[in-house]
C-alpha positions, -999 to +999 in steps of 0.1 A: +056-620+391+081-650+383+110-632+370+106-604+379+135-589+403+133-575+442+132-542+434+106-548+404+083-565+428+085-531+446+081-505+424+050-528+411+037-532+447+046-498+462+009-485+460-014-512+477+015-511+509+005-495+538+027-462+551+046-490+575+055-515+548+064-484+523+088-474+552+100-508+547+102-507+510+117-471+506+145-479+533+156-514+511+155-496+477+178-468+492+202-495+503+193-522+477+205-547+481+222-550+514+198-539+536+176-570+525+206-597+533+205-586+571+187-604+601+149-590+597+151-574+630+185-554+617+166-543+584+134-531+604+158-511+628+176-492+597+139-490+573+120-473+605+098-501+604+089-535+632+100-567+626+067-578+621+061-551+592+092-564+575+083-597+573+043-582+564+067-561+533+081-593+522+048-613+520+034-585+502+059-590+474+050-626+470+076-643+487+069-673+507+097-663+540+122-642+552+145-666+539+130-673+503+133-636+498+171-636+511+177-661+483+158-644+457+182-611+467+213-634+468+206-648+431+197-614+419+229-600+430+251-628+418+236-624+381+236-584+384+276-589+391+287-611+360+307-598+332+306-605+299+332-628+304+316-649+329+286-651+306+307-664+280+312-695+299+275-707+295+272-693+262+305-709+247+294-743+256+281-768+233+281-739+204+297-758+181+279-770+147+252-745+155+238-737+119+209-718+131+224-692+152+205-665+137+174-677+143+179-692+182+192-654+186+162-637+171+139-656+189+150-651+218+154-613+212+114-613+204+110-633+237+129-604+256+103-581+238+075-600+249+090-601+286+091-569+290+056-560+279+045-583+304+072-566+332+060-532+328+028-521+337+004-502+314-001-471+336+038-471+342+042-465+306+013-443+300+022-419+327+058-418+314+045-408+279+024-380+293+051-367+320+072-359+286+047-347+265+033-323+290+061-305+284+067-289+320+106-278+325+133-292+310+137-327+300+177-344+307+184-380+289+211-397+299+228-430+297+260-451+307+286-466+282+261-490+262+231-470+269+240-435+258+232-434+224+198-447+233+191-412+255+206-392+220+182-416+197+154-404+223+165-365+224+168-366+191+131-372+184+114-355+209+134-321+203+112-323+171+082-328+195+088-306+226+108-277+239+132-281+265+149-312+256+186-320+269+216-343+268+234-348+299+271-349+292+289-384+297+317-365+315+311-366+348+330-326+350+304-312+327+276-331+338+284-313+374+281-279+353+248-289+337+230-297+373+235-259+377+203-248+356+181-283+368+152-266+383+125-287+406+099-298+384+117-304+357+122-341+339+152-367+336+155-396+316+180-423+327+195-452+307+213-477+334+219-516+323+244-539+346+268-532+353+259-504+367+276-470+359+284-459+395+285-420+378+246-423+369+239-432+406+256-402+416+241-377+386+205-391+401+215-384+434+225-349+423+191-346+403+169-357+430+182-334+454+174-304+430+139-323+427+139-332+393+111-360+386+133-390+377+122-417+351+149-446+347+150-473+320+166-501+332+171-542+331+154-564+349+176-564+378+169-532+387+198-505+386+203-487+418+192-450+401+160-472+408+157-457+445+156-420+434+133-430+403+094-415+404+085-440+376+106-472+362+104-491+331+122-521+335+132-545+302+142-578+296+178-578+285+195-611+290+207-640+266+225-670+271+251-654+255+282-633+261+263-600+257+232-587+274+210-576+245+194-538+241+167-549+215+136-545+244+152-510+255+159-496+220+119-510+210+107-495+242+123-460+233+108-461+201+074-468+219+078-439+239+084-415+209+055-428+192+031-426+227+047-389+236+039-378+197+002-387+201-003-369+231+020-337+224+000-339+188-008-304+186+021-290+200+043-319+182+027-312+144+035-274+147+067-278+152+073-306+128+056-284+105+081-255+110+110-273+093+092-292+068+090-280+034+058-264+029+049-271+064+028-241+086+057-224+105 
């Protein structure tokens, strides 16, 4: 689990915990992270759960103490919180007579796609895949200021594959009017990198209370849309650069289409076949 965030440990964890520690674990995710910086006997007081099963919660996600696990949610929440700027710091130094840039860049980028094979788990994808191509309700995307075009990239595609496919607006006005038809049941896809867009929280919030089954793609830090999320797909983003790096999302989209197109396969090659030339309408 080395890397991996708080609320990854979690979301991996969440289904060996016993109905105490998940009390534990459902009352930090829906105040992540702050609940987790307080006194143990605070946090079990707010989570519903003992002291005792806090610290039970905590050992269960691998951490040594109370206090290991503080520091882990301190460190997490300083990186979460820098800007580009502050990244710019690290990355600007020692860059000059760097004559291999490309290469340093693209290997890392392959490392970030390795990383986050390894973060997610297998089932986590899988049942993804096959909550989309079931094709129950309607299916939302929707993403934040550098995450956007990924949930039009996605919608795109699968609008060839299954019915019910729709973009939720980037304006927070019309996004309000869309929540109107969201019926329970039905399916959203969320795009949320740090920093966080505040708007997505709310727009999950708002989708969770109509019971829509939310699926978030996210960095390894977690977004907080993560605390209303049924399923979670976290990638590896960062570079000791300036800029975070959307490679590992963009790949894992792609992955998607291709898993949801095998499984919606004979609904999928009817309609593809509709609009192709000589293809079976």
């Amino acid at each position: 689990m080395e890397g991996k965030s708080v609320a990854a440990r979690i979301h991996d964890a969440i289904h060996r915990l016993t109905p105490a520690e998940k009390r534990a674990a459902r009352g930090l995710l829906g105040a992540y992270p702050t609940l987790g910086l307080a006194p143990v006997a605070e946090f079990g007081s707010q989570a519903g759960a003992s002291p005792a099963t806090v610290l039970r919660f905590v050992s269960q996600l691998g951490y040594k103490s109370y206090p290991d696990f503080q520091r882990a949610l301190r460190e997490e929440l300083e990186e979460r919180a820098k800007s580009p700027l502050q990244r710019a710091h690290a990355a600007m130094a020692g860059t000059g007579g760097d004559d291999n840039f490309l290469g340093r860049f693209t290997a890392q980028a392959a490392d970030n796609l390795r990383g986050t094979a390894e973060l997610i788990p297998p089932s986590e994808f899988e049942a993804v895949c096959q909550r989309i191509a079931e094709a129950k309700g309607q299916c939302y995307l929707g993403g934040g200021r550098f995450t956007d075009f990924l949930a039009g990239y996605m919608e795109a595609h699968l609008r060839l594959i299954r019915p019910g496919m729709r973009r939720l607006d980037g304006r927070p006005a019309t996004r309000a009017d869309q929540m109107i038809d969201v019926r329970p049941g039905d399916t959203a896809v969320i795009f949320d990198v740090r920093r966080y867009d505040p708007s997505l929280l709310e727009a999950a919030a708002d989708l969770a209370a109509r019971r829509a089954q939310i699926i978030l793609i996210t960095d390894e830090w977690m977004s907080p849309v993560s605390r209303y999320a049924k399923l979670v797909l976290p990638c590896r983003t960062a570079l000791d650069r300036t800029w975070d790096a959307n490679g590992s999302l963009f790949t894992l989209v792609e992955a998607i289409i291709a898993r949801t197109t095998e499984l919606a396969w004979p609904m999928a090659s009817k309609r593809i076949g509709s609009i192709e030339p000589g293809g079976v309408p």
